[in-house]
C-alpha positions in Angstrom: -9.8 -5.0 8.1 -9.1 -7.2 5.3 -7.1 -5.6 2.6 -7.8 -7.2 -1.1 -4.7 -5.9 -3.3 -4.7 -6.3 -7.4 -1.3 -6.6 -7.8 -0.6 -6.2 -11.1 -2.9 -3.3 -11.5 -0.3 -1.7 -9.0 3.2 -3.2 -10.2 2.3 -2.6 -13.8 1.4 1.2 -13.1 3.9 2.1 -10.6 7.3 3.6 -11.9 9.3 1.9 -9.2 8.4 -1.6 -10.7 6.2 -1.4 -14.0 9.9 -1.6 -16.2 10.7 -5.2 -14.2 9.9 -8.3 -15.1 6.7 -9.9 -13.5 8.7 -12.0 -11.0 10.7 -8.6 -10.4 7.1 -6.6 -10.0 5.6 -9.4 -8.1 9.0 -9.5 -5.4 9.0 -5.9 -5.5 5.4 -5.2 -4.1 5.2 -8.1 -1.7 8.6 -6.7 0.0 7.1 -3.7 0.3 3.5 -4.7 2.0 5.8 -6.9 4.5 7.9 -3.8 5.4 5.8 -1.0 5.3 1.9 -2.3 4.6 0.7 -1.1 8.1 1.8 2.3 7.6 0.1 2.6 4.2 -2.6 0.8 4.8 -3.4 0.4 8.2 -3.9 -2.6 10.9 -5.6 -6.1 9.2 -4.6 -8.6 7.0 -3.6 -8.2 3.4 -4.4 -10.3 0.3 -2.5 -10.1 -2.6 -3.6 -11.5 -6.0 -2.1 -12.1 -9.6 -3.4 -13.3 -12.6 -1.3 -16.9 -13.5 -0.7 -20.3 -12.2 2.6 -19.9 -9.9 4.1 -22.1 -7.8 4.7 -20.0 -4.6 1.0 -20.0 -3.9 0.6 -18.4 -0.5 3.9 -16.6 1.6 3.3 -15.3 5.4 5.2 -12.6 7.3 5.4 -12.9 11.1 5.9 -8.5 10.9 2.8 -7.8 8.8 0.8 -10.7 7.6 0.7 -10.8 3.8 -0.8 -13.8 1.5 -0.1 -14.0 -2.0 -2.6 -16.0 -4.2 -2.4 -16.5 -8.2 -5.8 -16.7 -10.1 -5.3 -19.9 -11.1 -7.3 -20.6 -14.6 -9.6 -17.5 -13.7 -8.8 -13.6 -13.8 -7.3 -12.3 -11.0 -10.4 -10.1 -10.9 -12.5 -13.1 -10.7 -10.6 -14.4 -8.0 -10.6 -10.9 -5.9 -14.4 -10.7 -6.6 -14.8 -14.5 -5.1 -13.2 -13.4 -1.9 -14.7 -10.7 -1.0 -18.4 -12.1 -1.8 -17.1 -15.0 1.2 -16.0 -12.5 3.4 -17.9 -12.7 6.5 -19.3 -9.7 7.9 -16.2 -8.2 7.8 -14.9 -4.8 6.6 -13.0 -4.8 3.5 -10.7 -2.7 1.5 -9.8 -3.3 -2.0 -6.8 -2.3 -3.4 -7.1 -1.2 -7.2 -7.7 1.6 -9.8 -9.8 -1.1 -12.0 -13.3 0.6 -11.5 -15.1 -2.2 -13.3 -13.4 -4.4 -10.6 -14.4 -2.0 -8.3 -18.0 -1.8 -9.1 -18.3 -5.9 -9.2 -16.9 -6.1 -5.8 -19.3 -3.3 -4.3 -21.9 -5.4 -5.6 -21.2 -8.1 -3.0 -20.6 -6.0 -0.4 -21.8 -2.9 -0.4 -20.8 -0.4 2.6 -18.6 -3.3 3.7 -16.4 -2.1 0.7 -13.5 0.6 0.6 -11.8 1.1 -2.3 -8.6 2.6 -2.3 -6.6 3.7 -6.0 -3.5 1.8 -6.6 -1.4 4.9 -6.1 -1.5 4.5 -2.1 1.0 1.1 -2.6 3.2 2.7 -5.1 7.0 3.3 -3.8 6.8 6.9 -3.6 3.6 6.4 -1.3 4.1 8.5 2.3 2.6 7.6 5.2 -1.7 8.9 4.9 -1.7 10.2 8.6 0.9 12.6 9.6 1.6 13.3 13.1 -0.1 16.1 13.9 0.8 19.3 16.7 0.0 20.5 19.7 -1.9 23.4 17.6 -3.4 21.2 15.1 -1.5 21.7 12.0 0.3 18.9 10.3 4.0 19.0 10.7 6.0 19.1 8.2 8.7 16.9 9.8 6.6 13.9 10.7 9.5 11.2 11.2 12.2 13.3 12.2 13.9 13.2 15.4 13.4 15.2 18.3 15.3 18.4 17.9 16.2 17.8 14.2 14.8 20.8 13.4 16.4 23.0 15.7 19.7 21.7 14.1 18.7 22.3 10.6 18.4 26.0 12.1 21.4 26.3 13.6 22.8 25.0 10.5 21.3 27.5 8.4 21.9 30.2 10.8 25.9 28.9 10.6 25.8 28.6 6.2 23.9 32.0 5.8 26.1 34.2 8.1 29.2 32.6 6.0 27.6 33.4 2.8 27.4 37.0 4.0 30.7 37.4 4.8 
């Protein structure tokens, strides 16, 4: 899958970086899609955009592979919209809580397009699937350790009966 990101409409709304400066925002959200994009997006390639002429045009990560592109004399928007229309055959996923954006790029693709809102990518985002049970219920301690539970039992056990005393 090919992930389209609008990456000030997620910096700029996200209280984790909105308060920073651009460079700040910009630093802040490509870290994160290099260290934890497959777990809040999924498997595929991801496209970041930003409205300006910058000179780091383009960075790659061997872990998760992230490219950064500035709009370069056109809208960010614009430059989202030309991608995906040149996207062959491929499914796509854009990144963005802009509906106008949204509805331009469905426009070009269709049921090729997913849109996701910008909240997915913000710092406080969790993983979307959860492990889930033997029994079919979501567990609550998706990314603990085995057993961690059955300490945080004992512990309680240990605290309550020393509160009782």
């Amino acid at each position: 899958m090919l992930f389209l990101v609008d990456g000030y409409n997620v910096t700029k709304s996200d209280p984790a970086t909105r308060d920073l400066s651009l460079e700040a925002q910009r630093a802040g959200l490509i870290a994160r899609l290099r260290s934890r994009g497959q777990d809040l997006l999924g498997s595929g390639s991801v496209v970041v955009f930003f409205d300006g002429d910058v000179a780091q045009a383009s960075q790659q990560s061997d872990t998760y592979p992230v490219t950064v592109e500035f709009s370069r004399g056109q809208s960010a928007d614009d430059a989202i919209v030309r991608v995906a229309a040149r996207s062959p055959r491929e499914q796509v996923c854009l990144v963005t809580s802009d509906h106008g954006l949204a509805d331009r790029a469905r426009a070009h693709l269709g049921a090729r397009l997913e849109v996701r809102p910008r909240e997915v990518l913000f710092e406080s985002a969790r993983r979307r699937s959860p492990r889930k049970r033997a029994g079919g219920e979501i567990a609550g301690e998706a990314g603990t350790p085995p057993g961690a539970n059955r300490i945080t039992e004992d512990l309680k056990k240990i605290w309550l009966s020393e509160d009782e005393e």
